[in-house]
C-alpha positions in Angstrom: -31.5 15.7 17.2 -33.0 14.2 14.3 -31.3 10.9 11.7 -30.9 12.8 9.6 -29.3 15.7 11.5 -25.5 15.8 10.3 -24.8 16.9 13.4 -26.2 13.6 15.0 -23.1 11.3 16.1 -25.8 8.4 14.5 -25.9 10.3 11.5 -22.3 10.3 11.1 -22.1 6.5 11.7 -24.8 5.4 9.6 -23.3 8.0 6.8 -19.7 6.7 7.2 -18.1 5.6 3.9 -15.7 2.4 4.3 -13.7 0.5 1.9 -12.2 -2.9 1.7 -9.3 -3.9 0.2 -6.3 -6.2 -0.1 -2.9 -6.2 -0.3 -0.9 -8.8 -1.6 3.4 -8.4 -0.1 5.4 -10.6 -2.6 7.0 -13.3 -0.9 5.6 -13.2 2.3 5.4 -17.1 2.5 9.2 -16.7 1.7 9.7 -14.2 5.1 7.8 -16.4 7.1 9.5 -19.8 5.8 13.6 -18.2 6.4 13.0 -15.8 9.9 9.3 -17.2 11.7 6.8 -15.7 12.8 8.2 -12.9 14.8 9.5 -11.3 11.1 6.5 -11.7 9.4 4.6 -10.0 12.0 6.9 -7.5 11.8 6.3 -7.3 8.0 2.7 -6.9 8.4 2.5 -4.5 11.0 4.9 -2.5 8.9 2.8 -2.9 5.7 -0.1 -1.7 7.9 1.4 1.5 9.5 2.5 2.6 5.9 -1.2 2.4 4.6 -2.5 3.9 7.6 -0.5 6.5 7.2 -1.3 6.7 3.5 -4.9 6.8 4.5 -4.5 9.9 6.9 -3.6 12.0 4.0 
């Protein structure tokens, strides 16, 4: 297979399209300051199986 093959699994990773971006959750200090560390992991982990899930659509 050839580069430039779009068949080519190198192809398909040199091709791949990503995107940055970031989210800001309102008064996240706030969580982390009143319940710890266990809540705002909880928070984020949340945040990131909702746009992961937005993403698969």
């Amino acid at each position: 297979m050839h580069a430039n093959d779009p068949d080519d699994d190198s192809y398909k990773h040199i091709h791949n399209i990503s995107q940055e971006f970031l989210v800001f959750t309102d008064h996240f200090k706030a969580v982390n300051d009143t319940y710890g560390d266990p809540a705002d992991d909880a928070l984020l982990i949340a945040v990131a199986t909702k746009l992961h899930k937005l993403a698969e659509r």
